[in-house]
C-alpha angles and dihedrals in degrees: 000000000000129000117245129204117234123231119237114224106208112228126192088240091049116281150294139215126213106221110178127358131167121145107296103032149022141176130214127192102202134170116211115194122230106285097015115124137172132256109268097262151143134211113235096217111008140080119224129225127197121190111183108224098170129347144023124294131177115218106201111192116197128211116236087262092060102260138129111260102161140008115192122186117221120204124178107302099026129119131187129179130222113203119223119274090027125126114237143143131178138229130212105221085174130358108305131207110188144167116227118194120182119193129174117254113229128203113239091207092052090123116109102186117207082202150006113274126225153125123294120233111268102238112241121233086213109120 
């Protein structure tokens, strides 16, 4: 196995690495400088995830009319989701170093039976 650099995406609020990343799930290391913030936006198919490793960070959530429903202030320590499909931008109050994770969200009733499951009769050794 060998190690890999990974290659640092500049951001105008200060830049972000994409750690890992496959189908269902990725995780970014980014570092967001005080007053950068992020464009107001939502992921079609994926969740967000913010883990606060140093600063202070505002995560504004948006209802589907554009207005502000919920703020949440994250310190050192602190996470907050995002679920897919939800409007939502941060705010960097101080430098920020975060990890991001996405995953996609499935639907637990994405199951569309053709028929009813069950047990079949035992057949009895009585002639």
């Amino acid at each position: 196995m060998k190690a890999s650099t990974v290659p640092v995406l500049s951001k105008a609020w200060g830049t972000n690495r994409c750690i890992f990343s496959d189908a269902n799930f990725e995780v970014h290391h980014a570092q967001i400088l005080a007053g950068g913030y992020s464009s107001r936006h939502h992921h079609r198919a994926k969740a967000n995830d913010f883990y606060l490793v140093e600063g202070t960070l505002k995560v504004i959530v948006y209802d589907a009319a554009g207005n502000e429903i919920q703020t949440v202030t994250l310190n050192c320590g602190d996470r907050f989701s995002v679920h897919a499909n939800v409007e939502h931008r941060f705010e960097a109050i101080t430098d920020v170093e975060l990890i991001e994770t996405y995953w996609v969200s499935l639907d637990p009733s994405d199951i569309v039976r053709a028929d009813e499951g069950g047990i079949t009769p035992k057949k009895s050794n009585v002639s």
